[in-house]
C-alpha positions as CSV (number, residue, x, y, z in Angstrom):
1,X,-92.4,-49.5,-7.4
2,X,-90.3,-51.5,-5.5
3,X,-86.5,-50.8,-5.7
4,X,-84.3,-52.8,-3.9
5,X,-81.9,-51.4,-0.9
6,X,-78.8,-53.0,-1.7
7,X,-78.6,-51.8,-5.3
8,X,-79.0,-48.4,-4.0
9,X,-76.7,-48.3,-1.7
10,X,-74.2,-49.6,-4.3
11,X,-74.9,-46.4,-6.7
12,X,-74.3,-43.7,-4.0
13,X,-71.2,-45.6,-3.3
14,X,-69.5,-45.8,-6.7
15,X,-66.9,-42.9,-6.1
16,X,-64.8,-40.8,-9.1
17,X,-64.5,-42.0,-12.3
18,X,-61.3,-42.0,-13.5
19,X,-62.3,-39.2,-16.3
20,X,-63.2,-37.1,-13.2
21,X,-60.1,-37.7,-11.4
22,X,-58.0,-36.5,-14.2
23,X,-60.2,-33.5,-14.7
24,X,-59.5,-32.5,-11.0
25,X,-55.8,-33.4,-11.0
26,X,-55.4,-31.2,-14.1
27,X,-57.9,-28.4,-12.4
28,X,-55.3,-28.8,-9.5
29,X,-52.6,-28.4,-11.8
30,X,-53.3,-25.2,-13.3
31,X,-54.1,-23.5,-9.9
32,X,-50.7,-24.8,-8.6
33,X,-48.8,-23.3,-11.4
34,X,-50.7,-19.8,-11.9
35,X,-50.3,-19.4,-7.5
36,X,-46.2,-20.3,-8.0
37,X,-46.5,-17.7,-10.8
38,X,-47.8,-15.4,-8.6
39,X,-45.3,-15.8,-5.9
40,X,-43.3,-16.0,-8.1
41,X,-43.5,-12.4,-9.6
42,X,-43.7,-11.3,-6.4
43,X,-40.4,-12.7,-5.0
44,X,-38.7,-10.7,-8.5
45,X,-40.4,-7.7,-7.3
46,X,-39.6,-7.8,-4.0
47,X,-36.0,-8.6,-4.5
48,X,-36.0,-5.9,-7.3
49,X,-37.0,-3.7,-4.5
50,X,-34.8,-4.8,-1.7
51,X,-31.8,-4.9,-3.8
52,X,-32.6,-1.0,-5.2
53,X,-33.3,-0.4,-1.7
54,X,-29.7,-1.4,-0.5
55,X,-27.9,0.3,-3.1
56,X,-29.6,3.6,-1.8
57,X,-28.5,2.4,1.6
58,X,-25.1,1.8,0.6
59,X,-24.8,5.1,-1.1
60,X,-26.3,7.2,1.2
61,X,-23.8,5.4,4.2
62,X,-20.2,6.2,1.3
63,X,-21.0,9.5,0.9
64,X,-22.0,10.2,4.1
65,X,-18.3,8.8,5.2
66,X,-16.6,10.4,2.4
67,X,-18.4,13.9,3.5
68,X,-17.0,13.4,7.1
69,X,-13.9,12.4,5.9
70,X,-13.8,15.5,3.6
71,X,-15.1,18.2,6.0
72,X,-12.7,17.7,8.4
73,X,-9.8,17.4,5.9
74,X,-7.0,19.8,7.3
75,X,-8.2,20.1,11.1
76,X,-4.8,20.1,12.4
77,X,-2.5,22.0,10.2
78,X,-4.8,24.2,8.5
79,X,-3.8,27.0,11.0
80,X,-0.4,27.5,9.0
81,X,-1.9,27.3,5.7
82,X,-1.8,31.1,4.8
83,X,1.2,32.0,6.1
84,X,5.0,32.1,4.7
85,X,5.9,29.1,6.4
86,X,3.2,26.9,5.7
87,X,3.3,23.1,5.7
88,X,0.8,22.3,2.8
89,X,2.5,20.1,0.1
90,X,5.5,19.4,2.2
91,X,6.2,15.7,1.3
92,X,5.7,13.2,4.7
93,X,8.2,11.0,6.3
94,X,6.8,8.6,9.0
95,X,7.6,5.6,10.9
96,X,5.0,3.1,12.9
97,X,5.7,0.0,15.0
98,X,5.8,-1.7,11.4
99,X,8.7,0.4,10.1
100,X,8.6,3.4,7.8
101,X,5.4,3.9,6.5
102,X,5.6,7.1,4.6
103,X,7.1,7.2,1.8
104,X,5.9,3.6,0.6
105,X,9.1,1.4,0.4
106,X,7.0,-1.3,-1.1
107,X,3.1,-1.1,-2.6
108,X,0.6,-0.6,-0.4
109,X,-2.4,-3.4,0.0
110,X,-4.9,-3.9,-2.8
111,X,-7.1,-2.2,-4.0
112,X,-4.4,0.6,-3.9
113,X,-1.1,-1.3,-4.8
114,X,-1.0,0.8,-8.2
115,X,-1.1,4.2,-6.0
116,X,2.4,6.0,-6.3
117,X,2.0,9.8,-7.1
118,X,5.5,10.7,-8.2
119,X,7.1,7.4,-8.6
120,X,9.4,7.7,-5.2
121,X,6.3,6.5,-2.8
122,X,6.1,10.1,-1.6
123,X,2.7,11.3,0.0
124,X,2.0,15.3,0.9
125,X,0.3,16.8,3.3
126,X,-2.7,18.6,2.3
127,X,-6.4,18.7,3.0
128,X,-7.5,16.6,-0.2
129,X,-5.8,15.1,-2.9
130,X,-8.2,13.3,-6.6
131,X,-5.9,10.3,-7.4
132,X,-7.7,9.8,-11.1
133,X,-7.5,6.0,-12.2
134,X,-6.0,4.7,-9.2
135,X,-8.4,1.5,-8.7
136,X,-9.0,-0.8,-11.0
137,X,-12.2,-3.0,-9.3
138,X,-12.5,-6.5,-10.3
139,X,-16.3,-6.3,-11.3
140,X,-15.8,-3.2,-13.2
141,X,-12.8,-3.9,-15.1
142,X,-13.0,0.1,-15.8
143,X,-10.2,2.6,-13.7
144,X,-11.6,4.3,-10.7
145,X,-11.0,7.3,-8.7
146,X,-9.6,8.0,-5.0
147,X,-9.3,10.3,-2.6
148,X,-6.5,11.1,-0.6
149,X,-8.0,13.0,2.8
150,X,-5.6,14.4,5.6
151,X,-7.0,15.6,8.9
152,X,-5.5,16.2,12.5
153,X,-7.2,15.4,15.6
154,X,-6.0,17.9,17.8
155,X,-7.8,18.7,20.8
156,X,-6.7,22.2,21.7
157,X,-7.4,23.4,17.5
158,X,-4.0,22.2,16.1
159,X,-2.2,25.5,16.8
160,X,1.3,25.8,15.4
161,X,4.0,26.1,18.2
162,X,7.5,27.2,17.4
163,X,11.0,25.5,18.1
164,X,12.9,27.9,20.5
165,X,16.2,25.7,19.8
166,X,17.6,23.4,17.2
167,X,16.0,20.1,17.9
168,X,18.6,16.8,18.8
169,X,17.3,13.0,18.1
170,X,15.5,12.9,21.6
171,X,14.4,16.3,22.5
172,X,12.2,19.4,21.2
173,X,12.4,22.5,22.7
174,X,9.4,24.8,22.3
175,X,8.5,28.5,23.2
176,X,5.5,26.5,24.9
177,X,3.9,23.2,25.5
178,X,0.4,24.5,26.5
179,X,-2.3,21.5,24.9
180,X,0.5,19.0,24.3
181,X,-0.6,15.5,26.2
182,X,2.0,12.4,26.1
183,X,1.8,9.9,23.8
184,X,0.4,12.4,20.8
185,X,1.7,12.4,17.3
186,X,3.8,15.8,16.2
187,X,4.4,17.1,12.7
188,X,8.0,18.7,12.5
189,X,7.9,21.0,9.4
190,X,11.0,23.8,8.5
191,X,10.7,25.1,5.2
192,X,14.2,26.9,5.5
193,X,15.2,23.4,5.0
194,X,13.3,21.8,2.5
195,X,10.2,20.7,1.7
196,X,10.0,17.6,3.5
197,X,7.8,17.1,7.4
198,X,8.4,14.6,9.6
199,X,6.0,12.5,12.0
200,X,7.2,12.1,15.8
201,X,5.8,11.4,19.0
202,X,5.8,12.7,22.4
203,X,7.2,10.7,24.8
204,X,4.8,8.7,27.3
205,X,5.5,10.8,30.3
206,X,3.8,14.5,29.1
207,X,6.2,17.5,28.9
208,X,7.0,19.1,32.4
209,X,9.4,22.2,31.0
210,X,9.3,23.4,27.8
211,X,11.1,20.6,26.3
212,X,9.5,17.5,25.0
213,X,10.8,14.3,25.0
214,X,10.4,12.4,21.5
215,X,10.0,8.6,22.0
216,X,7.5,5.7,20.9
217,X,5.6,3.8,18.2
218,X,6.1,6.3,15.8
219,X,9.3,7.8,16.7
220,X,12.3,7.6,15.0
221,X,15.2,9.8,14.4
222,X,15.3,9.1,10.8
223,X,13.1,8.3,8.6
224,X,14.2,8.1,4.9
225,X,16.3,11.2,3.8
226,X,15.0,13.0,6.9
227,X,15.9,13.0,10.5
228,X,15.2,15.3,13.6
229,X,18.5,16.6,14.2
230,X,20.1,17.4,11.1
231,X,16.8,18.6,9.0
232,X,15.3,21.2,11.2
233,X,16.2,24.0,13.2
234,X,14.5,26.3,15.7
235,X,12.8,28.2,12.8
236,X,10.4,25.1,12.3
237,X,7.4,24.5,13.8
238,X,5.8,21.7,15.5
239,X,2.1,20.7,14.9
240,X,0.0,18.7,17.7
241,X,-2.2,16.3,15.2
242,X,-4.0,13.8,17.8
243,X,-3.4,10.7,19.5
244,X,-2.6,7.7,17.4
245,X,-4.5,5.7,20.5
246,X,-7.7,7.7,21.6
247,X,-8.1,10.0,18.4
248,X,-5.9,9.3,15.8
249,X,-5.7,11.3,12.9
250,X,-6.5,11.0,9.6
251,X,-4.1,10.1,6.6
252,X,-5.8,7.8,4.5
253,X,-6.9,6.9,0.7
254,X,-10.1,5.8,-0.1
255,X,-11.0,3.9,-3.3
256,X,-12.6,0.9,-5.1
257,X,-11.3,-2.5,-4.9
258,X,-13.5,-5.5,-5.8
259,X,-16.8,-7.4,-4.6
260,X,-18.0,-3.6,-5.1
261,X,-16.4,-2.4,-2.2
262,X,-15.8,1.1,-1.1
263,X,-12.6,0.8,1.3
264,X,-10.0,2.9,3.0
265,X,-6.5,2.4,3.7
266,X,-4.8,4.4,6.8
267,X,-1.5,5.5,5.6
268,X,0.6,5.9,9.1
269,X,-1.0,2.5,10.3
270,X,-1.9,4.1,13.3
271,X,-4.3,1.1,14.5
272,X,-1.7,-1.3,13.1
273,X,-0.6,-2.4,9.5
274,X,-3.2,-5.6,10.3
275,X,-6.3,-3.1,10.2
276,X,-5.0,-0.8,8.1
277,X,-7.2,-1.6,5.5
278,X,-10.6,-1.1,6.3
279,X,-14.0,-2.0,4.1
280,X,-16.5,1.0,4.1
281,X,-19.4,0.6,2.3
282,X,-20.6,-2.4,-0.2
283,X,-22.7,-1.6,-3.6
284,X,-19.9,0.6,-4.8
285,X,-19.3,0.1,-8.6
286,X,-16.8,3.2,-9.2
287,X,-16.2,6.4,-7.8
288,X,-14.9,9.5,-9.8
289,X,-14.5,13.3,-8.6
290,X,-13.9,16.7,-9.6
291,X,-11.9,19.1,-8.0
292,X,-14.2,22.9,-7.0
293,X,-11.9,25.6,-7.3
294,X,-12.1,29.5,-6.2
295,X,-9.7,31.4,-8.6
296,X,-10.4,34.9,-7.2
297,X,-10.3,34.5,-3.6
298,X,-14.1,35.2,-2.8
299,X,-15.0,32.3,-1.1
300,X,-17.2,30.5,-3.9
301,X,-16.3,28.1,-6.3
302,X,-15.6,29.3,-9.4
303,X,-15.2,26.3,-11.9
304,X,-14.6,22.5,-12.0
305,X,-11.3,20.9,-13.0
306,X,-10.2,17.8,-13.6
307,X,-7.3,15.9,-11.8
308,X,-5.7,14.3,-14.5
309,X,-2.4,14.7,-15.9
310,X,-2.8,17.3,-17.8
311,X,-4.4,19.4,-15.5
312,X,-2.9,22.5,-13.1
313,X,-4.5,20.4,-10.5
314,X,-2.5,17.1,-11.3
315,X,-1.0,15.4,-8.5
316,X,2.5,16.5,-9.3
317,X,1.8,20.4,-9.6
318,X,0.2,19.7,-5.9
319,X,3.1,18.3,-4.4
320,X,6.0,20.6,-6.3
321,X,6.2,22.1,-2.3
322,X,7.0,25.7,-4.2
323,X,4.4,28.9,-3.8
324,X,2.5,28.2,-6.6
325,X,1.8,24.6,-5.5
326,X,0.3,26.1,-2.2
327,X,-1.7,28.5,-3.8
328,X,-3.2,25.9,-5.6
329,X,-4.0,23.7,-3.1
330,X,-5.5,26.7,-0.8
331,X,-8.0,26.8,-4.2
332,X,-9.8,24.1,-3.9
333,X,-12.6,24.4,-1.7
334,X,-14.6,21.2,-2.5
335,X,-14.8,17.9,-4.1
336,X,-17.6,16.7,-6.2
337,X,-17.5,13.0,-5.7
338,X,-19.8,10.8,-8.2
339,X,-20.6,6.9,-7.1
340,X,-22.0,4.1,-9.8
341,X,-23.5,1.5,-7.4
342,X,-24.8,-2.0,-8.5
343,X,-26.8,-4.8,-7.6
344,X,-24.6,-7.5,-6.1
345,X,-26.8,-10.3,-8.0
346,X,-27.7,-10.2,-11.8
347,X,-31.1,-10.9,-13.4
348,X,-31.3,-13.9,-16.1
349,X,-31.8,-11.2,-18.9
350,X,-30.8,-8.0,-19.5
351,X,-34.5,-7.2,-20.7
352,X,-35.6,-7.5,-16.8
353,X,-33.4,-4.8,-16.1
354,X,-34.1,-2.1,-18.7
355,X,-30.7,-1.3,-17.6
356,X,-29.7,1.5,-20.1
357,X,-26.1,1.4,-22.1
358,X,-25.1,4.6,-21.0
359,X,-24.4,6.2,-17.7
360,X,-23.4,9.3,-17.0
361,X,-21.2,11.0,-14.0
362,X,-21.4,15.2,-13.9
363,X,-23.5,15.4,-16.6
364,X,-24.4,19.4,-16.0
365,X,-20.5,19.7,-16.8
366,X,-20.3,19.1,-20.4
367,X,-17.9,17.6,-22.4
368,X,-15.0,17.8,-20.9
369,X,-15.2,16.8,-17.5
370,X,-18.5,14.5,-18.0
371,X,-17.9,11.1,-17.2
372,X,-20.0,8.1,-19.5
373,X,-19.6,4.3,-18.5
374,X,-20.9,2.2,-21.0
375,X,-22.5,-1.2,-20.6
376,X,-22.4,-4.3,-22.3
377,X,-23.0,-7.5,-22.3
378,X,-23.9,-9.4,-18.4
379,X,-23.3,-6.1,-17.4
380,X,-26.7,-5.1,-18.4
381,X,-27.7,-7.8,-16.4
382,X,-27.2,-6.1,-13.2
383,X,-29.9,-2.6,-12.0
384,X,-27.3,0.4,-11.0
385,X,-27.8,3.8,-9.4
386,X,-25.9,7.0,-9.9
387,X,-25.4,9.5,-6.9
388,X,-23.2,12.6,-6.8
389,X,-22.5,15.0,-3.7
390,X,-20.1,18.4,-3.4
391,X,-18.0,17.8,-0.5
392,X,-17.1,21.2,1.5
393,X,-13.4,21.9,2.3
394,X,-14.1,23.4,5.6
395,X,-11.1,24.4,6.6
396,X,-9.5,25.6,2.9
397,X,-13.5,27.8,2.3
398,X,-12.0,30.1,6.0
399,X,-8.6,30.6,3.6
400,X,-7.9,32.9,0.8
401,X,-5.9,31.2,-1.5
């Protein structure tokens, strides 16, 4: 049979037909779809799993700050805290190249503008200090805890020295000036007087004698109702609490403000009111703590109290500056410190989240001091974590309160 070469040629060149085109366009079609599904599902999970991973990170890094900042509460002034004469609750008067910074003439920055303990801008000194509902962040729309944490810096372990002499404006004189440099920050604290302390600073040249020159950033000879002359006399004592330039000390609130922020304010401005303000740690959705207090003077901690209004711990029975106020400020021994964290981006349902409706702070605790957020709405939206920590008072857990 004879089959001609050109007609041949035509048939093995005939291509698709359009029925076959649309079947492999629609082939095509499906595998596109199911492989963006797939990468799809897995760019969910994956930023699921970053985003849990970074609110781990984020509360690992605050309460690893806030347990630094809380273990080293009262290094300083902690070496008077037992005695007759000691400086705990005394209510602070400071000055800083901005003017007076302590107590508040005017509010202080956000997230903390609502923070006034007593209603006169007055701050004590103390190791740690619960200031219940004294944030209100943005996201949460919900009142959040601060701390208030107080620390000296002292090199030479913040050793009480005593006034041999009534102090004037410009000068101190002490029995000794052994581990006092220039430039460092002194707390002058009589309680024959008052219960008031005042922030000074050594002049820049250091002390050649036994008498210290007062001069600098944060000098001045009156601050408030309180100057160096006319409130102390040689019965006071002077505390060494760090350099505000190399080491300064710590007097500073820390707290929630918005864009789930965990920040701290530094209440002498030591680095300047510009940076005063600092932002910590991201993530953080609210904080709230508890005080831990030792009633019998064993060295353990005996129960967990609120700091709320009501309580013997409230902010006003702290700062009374009488006895009792010192004894119960020498109780506490620790702060349990609880953090809700959340996602900074929300899912498109609440159903991806399996977010539950319910969250719970101290939940061993019971009734009374348990904490429950509830959730609602977008909120569900979001993934959250819960993390809590006890916070040693190192320097109150060596005193017997």
């Amino acid at each position: 049979m004879n089959v001609r070469p050109d007609l041949f040629l035509a048939r093995r060149q005939r291509g698709l037909t359009l029925i076959e085109l649309m079947v492999a366009l629609v082939i095509g079609m499906v595998l596109t779809v199911a492989v963006f599904g797939v990468l799809a599902a897995w760019e969910g999970k994956k930023r699921v799993t970053t985003g849990l991973n970074d609110l781990e990170q984020a509360g690992n890094l605050a309460l690893y700050e806030l347990d630094q900042w809380v273990r080293s509460a009262g290094s300083g002034f902690s070496s008077t805290a037992g005695a007759g004469n000691s400086a705990y609750g005394c209510l602070l008067r400071a000055s800083a190249e901005s003017g007076q910074t302590l107590p508040r003439t005017s509010a202080l920055a956000a997230p903390f503008a609502s923070v006034d303990l007593d209603g006169d801008g007055n701050f004590p000194l103390l190791p740690a200090m619960i200031v219940p509902d004294a944030t209100t962040p943005g996201e949460s729309g919900q009142p959040s805890d601060a701390l208030l944490v107080m620390g000296g810096s002292a090199h030479h372990g913040g050793a009480a020295l005593s006034l041999s002499a009534d102090p004037t404006d410009t000068t101190l004189r002490l029995d000794n000036t052994v581990g006092v440099s220039a430039d460092e920050l002194l707390l002058l604290f009589d309680p024959s007087v008052g219960n008031r302390c005042l922030l000074t600073q050594v002049a820049s040249s250091a002390a050649t004698s036994l008498t210290l020159d007062v001069d600098g950033s944060f000098y001045a000879a009156t601050v408030d109702d309180t100057s160096i002359a006319s409130s102390f006399k040689k019965e006071g004592l002077v505390l060494p609490i760090g350099s505000p330039t190399t080491d300064p000390p710590q007097f500073q609130l820390i707290g929630v403000g918005d864009h789930n922020t965990l920040y701290s304010y530094d209440l002498l401005q030591s680095g300047g009111a510009d940076v005063a303000l600092q932002a910590r740690a991201e993530g953080v959705f609210e904080m709230h703590a508890l005080y831990g207090v030792d009633n019998d003077g064993n060295g353990t901690i005996d129960e967990w109290v609120s700091a709320g209004s009501g309580s013997d711990y409230a902010a006003s029975k702290l700062m009374a500056g009488t006895p009792t106020a010192r004894t119960l400020i020498l109780r506490i021994k620790a702060v349990r410190v609880g953090l809700i964290l959340r996602t900074t981006l929300p899912e498109k349902t609440a159903e991806e989240t399996s977010t539950p409706s319910m969250l719970y702070l101290f939940r061993d605790l019971g009734d009374g001091l348990r904490y429950e957020r509830a959730l609602s709405g977008d909120a569900l939206k979001y993934r959250y974590r819960v993390m809590e920590a006890t916070l040693v008072l190192r320097n109150n857990m060596a005193i017997k309160g």
